[in-house]
Steps between C-alpha positions, in 0.01 A plus 500: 500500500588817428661694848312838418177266455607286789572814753140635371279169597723460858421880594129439377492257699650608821265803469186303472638298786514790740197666331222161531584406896373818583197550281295340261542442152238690396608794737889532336500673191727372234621870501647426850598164397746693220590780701611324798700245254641796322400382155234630226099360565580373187787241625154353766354396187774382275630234733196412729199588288319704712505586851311171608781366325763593716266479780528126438892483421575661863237216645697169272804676643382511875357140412847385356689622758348360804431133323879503471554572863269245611669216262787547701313398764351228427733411323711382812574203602394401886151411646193684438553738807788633381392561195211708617802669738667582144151584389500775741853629451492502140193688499669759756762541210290553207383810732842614584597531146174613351261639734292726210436137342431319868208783608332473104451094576445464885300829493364568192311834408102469364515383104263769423198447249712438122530155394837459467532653848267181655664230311853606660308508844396122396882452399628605819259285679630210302885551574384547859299141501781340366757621703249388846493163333867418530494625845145233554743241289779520795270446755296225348849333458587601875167323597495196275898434628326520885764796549207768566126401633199486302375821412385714235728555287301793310462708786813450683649627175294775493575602875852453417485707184283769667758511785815590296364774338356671776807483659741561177260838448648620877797582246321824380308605779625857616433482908663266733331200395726489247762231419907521304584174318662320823152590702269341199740176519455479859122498485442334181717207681314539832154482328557192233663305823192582696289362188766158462478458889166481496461260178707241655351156593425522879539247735229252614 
């Protein structure tokens, strides 16, 4: 590709990034979109289309990006606990290194009323089921192997996922509740122990 093109689509990009975790598609103007990328309106539809174009290149990115993250997780070798431990971590990380992209998928703004806008909203939705299955695959291994105790796997998952970013989003807040990278890795730890303590078989 050529680098003039290639510098064009990353600031595009990067713009819309910043740009769609605040507000809605519909809301951002593709005449902020340029200006904040420092290119023509023009360039918005030459390489994405239109803005609901690059409205849906920043979410594949975000999508991308934190799939990748999580493959390294469970990718791992080790029991099903500590992959959901890597789970966790890896999930910290993708935050750490792109927080713009972590706040549109855990905390996505309202699609607004155009279609294209709704059938991202059903995108994300997707990429977030599939991602809560692998974590509902580790502990339906972790239960089948007798290593954790029978029970659901679809809403410990979901108590697990809902847990991580609550406490992941500390990293932004501006008071005293909030958290530097060595606090979030201290709870994150604390609460996925508290969750593995209490999956594991008790005693008769």
């Amino acid at each position: 590709m050529d680098p003039r093109k290639a510098r064009t689509i990353e600031a595009l990009l990067r713009a819309g990034e910043e740009l769609f975790r605040r507000r809605s598609a519909e809301e951002v103007t593709v005449e902020e979109l340029a200006g904040r990328a420092g290119v023509a309106v023009g360039s918005v539809y030459n390489h994405f289309g239109s803005k609901a174009g690059l409205h849906a290149a920043v979410l594949e990115r975000a999508i991308r990006l934190d799939r990748d993250y999580m493959d390294r997780a469970y990718r791992r070798a080790g029991s099903p606990i500590a992959r959901i431990y890597a789970a966790a971590e890896e999930y910290l990380a993708f935050y750490l290194a792109h927080p713009d992209y972590f706040r549109m998928l855990a905390f996505p703004n309202a699609p607004g009323q155009y279609p294209a806008g709704r059938e991202l909203t059903e995108r994300l939705a997707r990429a977030v089921r599939e991602q809560n299955e692998r974590l509902v695959r580790a502990l339906r291994e972790g239960i089948e192997a007798g290593e954790l105790r029978p029970v659901d796997p679809e809403e410990t998952a979901t108590v697990l996922w809902s847990a991580w970013n609550g406490i992941i989003s500390l990293g932004w807040r501006p008071d005293a509740l909030h958290r530097d990278e060595a606090g979030l890795r201290r709870l994150l730890a604390a609460a996925t122990e508290m969750v593995a303590n209490g999956l594991l078989p008790r005693p008769d």
